[in-house]
N, C-alpha and C positions, 0 to 999 in steps of 0.2 A: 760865523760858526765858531762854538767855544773850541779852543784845541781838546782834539780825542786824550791825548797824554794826561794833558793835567785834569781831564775827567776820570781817565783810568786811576789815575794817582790816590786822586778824591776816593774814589772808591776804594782802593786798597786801605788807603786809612780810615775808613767809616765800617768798612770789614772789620777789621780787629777791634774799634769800639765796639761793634755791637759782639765781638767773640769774647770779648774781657768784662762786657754785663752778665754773658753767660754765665762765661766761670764764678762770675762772683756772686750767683744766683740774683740779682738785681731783679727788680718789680716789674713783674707783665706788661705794665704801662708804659717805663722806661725804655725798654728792651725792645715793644712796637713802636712806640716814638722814633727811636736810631735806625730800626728794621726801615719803616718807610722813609726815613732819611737815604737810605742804600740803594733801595730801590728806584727813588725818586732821581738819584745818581747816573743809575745804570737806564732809567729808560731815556735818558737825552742823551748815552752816547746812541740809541735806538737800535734797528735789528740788524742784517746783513744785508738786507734790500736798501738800509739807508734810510728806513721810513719808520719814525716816531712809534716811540709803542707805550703805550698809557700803560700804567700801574693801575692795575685791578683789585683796590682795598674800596671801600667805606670810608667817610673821611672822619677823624677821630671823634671819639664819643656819639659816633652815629652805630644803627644795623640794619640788616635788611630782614623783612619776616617771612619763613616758607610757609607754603599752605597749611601745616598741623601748624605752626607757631600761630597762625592766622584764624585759624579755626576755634583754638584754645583763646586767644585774643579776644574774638566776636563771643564766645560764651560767657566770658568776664563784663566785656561792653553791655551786653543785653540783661544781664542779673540787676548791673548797676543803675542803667536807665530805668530797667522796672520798678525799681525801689523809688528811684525818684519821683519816678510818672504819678506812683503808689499814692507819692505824697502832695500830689499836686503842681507839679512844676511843669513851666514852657520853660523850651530851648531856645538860645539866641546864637547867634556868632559873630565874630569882631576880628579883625584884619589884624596877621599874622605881623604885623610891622605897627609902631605906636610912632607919635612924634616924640625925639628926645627929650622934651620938656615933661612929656606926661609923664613917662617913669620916673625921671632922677628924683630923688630924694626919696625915694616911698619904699628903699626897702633898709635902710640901714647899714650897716658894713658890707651887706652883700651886691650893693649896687656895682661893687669893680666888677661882678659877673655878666653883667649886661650887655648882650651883646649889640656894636654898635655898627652900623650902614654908614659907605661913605654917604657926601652931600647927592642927593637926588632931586636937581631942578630947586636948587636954593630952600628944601625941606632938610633938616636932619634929623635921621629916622634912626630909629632900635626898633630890635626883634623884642617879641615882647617875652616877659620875663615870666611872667603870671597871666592866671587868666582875669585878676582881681583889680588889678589896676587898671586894667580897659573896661572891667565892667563897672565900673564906679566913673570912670569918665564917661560909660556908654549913659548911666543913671544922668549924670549932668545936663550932657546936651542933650538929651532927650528932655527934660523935665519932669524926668520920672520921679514917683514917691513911694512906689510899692510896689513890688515886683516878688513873684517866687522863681526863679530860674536856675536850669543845671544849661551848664555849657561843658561841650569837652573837645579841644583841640589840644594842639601838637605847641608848646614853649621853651624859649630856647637858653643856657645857661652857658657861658663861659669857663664852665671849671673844669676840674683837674676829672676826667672822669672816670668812675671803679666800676666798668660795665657788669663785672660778675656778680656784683652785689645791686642791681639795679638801678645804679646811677647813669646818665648819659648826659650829652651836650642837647640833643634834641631829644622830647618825649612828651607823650601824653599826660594832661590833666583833667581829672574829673569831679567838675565844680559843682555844689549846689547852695544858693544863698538864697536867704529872706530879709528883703528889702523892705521898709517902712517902719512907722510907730507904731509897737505894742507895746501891750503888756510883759513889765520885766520876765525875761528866763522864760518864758512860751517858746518862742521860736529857738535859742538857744539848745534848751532843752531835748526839741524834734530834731535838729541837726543830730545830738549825741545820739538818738536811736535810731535814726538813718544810718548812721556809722555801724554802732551795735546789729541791725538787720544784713548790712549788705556783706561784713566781715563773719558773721553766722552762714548763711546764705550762701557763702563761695567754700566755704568748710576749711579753712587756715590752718586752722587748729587755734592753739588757745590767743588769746588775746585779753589786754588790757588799755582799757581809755584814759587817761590821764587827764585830770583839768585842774585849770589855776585860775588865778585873776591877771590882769596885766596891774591894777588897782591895787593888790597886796602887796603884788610883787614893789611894786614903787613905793608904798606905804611901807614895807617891811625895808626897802635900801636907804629910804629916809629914816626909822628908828634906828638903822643899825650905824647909821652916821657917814653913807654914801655922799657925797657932793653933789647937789643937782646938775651940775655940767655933764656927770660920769655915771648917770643912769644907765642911758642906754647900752652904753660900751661896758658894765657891771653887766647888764643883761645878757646881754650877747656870749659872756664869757659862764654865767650861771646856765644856760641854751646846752655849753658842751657837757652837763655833767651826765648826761646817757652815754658820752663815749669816754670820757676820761676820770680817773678817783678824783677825791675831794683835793686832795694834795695837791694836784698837779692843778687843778680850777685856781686854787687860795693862791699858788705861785703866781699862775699871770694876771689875778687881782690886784696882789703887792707887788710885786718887779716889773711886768710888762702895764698894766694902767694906773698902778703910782694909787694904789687905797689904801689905808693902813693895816697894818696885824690885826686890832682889835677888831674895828669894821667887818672885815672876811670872815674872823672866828664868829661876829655875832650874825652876820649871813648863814654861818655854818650851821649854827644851831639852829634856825629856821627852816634852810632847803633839806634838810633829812627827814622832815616830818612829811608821813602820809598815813591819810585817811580818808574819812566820810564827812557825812552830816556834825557827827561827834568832834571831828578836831577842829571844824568851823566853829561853832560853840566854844569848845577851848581857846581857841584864839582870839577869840572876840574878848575874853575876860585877863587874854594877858596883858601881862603890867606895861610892855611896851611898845606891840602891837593896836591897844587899845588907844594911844596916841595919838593915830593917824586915823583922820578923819575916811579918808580915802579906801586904805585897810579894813576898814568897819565897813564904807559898803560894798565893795567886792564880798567880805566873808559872810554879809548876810545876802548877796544873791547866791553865792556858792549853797546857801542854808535851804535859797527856797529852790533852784536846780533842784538840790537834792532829793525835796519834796516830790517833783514832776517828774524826777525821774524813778521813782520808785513806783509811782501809777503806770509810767510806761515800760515796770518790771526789767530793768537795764543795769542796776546798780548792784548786780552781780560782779559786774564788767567795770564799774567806773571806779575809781581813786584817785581822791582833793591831792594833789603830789606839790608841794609847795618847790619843787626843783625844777619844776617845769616853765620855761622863760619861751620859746618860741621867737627867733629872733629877729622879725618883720617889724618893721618900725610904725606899720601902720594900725596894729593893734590897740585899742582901749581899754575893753574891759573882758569876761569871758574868755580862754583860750582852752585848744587839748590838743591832743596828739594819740593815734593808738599805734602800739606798740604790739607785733605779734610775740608770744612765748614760747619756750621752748623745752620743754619738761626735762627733769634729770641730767640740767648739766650745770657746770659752779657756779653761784650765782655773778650777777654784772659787776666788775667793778665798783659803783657807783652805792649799788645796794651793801657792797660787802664791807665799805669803809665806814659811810658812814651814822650808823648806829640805827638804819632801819631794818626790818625783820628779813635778814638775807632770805629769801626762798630758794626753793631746787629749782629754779627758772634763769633762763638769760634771753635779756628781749634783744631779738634777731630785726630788731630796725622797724624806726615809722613807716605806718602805714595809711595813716589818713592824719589831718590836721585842720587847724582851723582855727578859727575866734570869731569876738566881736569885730567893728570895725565903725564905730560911728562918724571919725572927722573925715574920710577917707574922699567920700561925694564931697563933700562942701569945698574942699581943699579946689574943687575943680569947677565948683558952681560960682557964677560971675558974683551973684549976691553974698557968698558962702552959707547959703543955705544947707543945712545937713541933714540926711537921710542913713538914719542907723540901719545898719548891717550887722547880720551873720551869718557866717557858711561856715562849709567844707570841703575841703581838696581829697579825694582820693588817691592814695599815691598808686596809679595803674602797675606804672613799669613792675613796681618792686612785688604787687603780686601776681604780676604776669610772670615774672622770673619762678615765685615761688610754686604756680600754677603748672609751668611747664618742667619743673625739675619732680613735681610729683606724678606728672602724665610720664614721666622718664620710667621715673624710681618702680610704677606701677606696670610700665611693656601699655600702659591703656591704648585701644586702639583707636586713635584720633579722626573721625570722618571729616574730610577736607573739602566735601561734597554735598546737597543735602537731595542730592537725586534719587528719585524713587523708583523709579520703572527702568529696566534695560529694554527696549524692545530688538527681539531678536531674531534668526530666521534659522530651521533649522536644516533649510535646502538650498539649494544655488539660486540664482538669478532673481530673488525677492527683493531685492534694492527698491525698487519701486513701491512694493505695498509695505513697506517698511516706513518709507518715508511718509506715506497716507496715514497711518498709524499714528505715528508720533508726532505728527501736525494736528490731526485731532487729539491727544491728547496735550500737548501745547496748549490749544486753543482755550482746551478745559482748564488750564491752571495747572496741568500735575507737572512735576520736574522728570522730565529723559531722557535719556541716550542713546544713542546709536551708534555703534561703530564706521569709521567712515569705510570702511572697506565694500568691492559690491558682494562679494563670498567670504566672508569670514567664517572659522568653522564654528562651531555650536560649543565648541569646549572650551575654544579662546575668549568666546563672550562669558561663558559662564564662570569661567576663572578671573576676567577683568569685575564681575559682582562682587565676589570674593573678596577679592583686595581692596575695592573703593567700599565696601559695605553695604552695597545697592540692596535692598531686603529683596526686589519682584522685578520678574524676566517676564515682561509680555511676548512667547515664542509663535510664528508665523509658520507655516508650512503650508505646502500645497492643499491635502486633506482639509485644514482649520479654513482653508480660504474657502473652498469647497462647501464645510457644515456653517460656514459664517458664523465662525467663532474664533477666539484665542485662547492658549492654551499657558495659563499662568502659572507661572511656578515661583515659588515661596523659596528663598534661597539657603534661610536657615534649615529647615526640613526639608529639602529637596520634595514638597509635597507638589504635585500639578494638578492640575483643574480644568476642565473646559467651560467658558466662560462665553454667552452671547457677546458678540461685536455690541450691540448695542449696551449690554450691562456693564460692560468690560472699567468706563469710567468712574459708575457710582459703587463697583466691587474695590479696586484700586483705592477712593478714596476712603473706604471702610478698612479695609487691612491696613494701609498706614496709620490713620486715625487712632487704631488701637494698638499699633508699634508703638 
């Protein structure tokens, strides 16, 4: 047993850390870090019985979902599948845990996020990161060559995480990829208006798609006189310019990865251009741009995209953003990201320095992403056979977060339920035909309830409609039993009705049907 003393002690001092984050206003994150540190403290000296008492949190960068969070959830999940169903896709699943070997190296700097499982029977396993890199070793060992599929499970990230802005350590993904040989920018293309439909569809508000090439982008750090050793890590740092001005980008190009002044400045001139169809063409004719073999063809599939998605009437939405780097290592050709907007407020950083048309908008965070992905299978097929890829990840959390702070904002009243009938009694001792009732309508499919009570009064059932939203009270009474009928009442109109026992089913499912 630790001595109690020097756990009181402990405590006293992890008190006043977390009273000196207070005062010093310190970050939500920091402040519940030390919190459950205190806590953690206090429940091993445990209670006065002497018996252990667990600390009742979540464990960091986790939550739990209540019924309205849950219900708002399921409405989101079910738009999303539709769209993809829409478009043709089977759903697969792949095991929450990968072998360490399959992840490392596939995501670039962000692999120190991965989280790692001790050894399990001489396997070493990680949680997996994505849902992309299992699907491309599923494509492997399978010997698959073409596939349309959405998957969406739960992945898991070791980082620092800003729950209020929708980031977490565990959360959902919602993937949709086209696997096989086609024709350039087809499937690409359909991905962009998947995105475009389901970001319409949930009603965000505005939004913007972003696409690049991974192709320019490497054609364009080669003319600007990058190192081929320091592409990637150029990239990764070009990834921050949606969160940070150009200044502070150019800085940890020059001092923290060691590129020169001129270098950055000729990147700089580059990442500030956005456009369409029209600055593909301009760029294909620049003088140093046009160099690179590589550049030229990313900017003319950028040219014919633009084509396909102007039949797919999208390109309202979409903008060539040559700042857009996406910082997955497994990327090839093809990338975007959509960003939601936010009308009349200063514009982004990003926008305001460097020399493109600031608008009255600031994007309030990605919200879908994606790219090509060709070398990704072969990396895993014994032959290295490759099977070109492309998808998209829906970012769920971030607009479940914004989902639920609008069902706030609105008082909207969230049904947590999708029950249709209350069946109810409006005299004593009906428990019994109560329950006959509602077993036949079970039987038929319809969702009901019952109160478990055997006399509940009439007013308390009709008040539990009210709050759960139930629209129809199948009500019982001695008389209805009597004329072999029920007497239905509509709860929005308190209108009632006598209704044949026998009709009572295909009446129910007409008045819902036209709810």
């Amino acid at each position: 047993m630790e001595d109690k003393a020097q756990i009181q002690e402990a405590i006293k001092i992890q008190g006043e850390v977390v009273r000196k984050l207070k005062s010093e206003k310190a970050s939500k994150e920091q402040i519940d870090e030390e919190v459950a540190k205190l806590l953690q403290l206090k429940a091993r000296i445990g209670g006065d019985d002497g018996k252990h008492q667990f600390v009742l949190k979540t464990a960091k960068g986790t939550r739990d979902y209540n019924p309205k969070q849950m219900a708002i959830r399921e409405r989101v999940f079910n738009t999303i599948i539709g769209c993809f169903k829409r478009h043709g896709a089977e759903t697969i699943d792949t095991p929450v845990f990968e072998l360490k070997e399959t992840l490392t190296g596939k995501y670039g700097e962000d692999s120190k996020l991965i989280y790692d499982l001790k050894d399990q029977g001489g396997e070493l396993l990680s949680l997996r990161y994505d849902l992309t890199v299992p699907f491309a070793r599923y494509l492997a060992m399978n010997k698959i060559t073409n596939i349309k599929r959405y998957h969406i499970a739960k992945v898991y990230r070791r980082d620092n995480p800003a729950m209020t802005r929708g980031r977490y350590r565990e959360f959902y993904q919602c993937d949709f990829d086209i696997a096989g040989q086609y024709d350039g920018m087809i499937p690409d293309a359909e991905c962009l208006k998947i995105v475009h439909e389901i970001l319409s569809e949930l009603d965000l508000g505005d939004f913007r798609i972003k696409v690049n090439d991974r192709r320019i982008l490497d054609g364009m750090f080669a003319v600007c006189g990058v190192p081929d050793d320091k592409f990637r890590s150029i990239c990764s740092t070009v990834d921050k310019l949606d969160k940070m001005p150009w200044e502070d980008v150019k800085k940890e190009m020059v001092n923290e990865k060691g590129l020169s002044e001129e270098a950055a400045d000729r990147i700089g001139e580059y990442v500030s251009l956005q456009g369409g169809m029209d600055l593909a063409e301009r760029l294909l004719q620049d003088q140093r741009m046009s160099q690179s073999k590589q550049a030229c063809a990313g900017l003319s599939d950028i040219k014919l995209l633009f084509s396909y998605l102007q039949l797919f009437q999208v390109t309202d939405k979409v903008v060539f953003d040559l700042s857009l780097a996406r910082g997955l290592d497994y990327y090839t050709g093809i990338i975007y990201e959509a960003v939601l907007t936010q009308a009349g407020v200063a514009p982004a950083p990003a926008e305001a320095q460097n020399g493109a048309p600031a608008e009255e908008s600031v994007s309030v965070g990605s919200v879908a992403g994606g790219g090509r992905y060709d070398g990704l299978v072969g990396m895993f097929d014994p032959k290295g056979r490759k099977v070109p890829c492309v998808g998209v990840s829906i970012g769920i959390e971030r607009i479940f977060s914004i989902m639920e702070h609008k069902a706030e904002a609105s008082a909207e009243k969230v049904r947590t339920t999708e029950v249709q009938v209350m069946v109810a009694s409006a005299q004593k001792n009906l428990l019994e035909e109560k329950l006959r009732l509602i077993t036949e309508l079970w039987d038929a499919g319809i969702k009901a309830e019952v109160m478990y009570k055997k006399n509940p009064k009439l007013l308390s059932q009709l008040q539990h409609c009210e709050e759960s939203g139930i629209p129809l009270v199948a009500i019982l009474g001695e008389q209805e039993l009597k004329d072999g009928v029920v007497k239905l009442r509509v709860v929005a109109t308190r209108e009632e009705v006598d209704i044949s026992r026998a009709d009572l089913i295909a009446e129910i499912r007409k008045r819902t049907s036209e709810a």
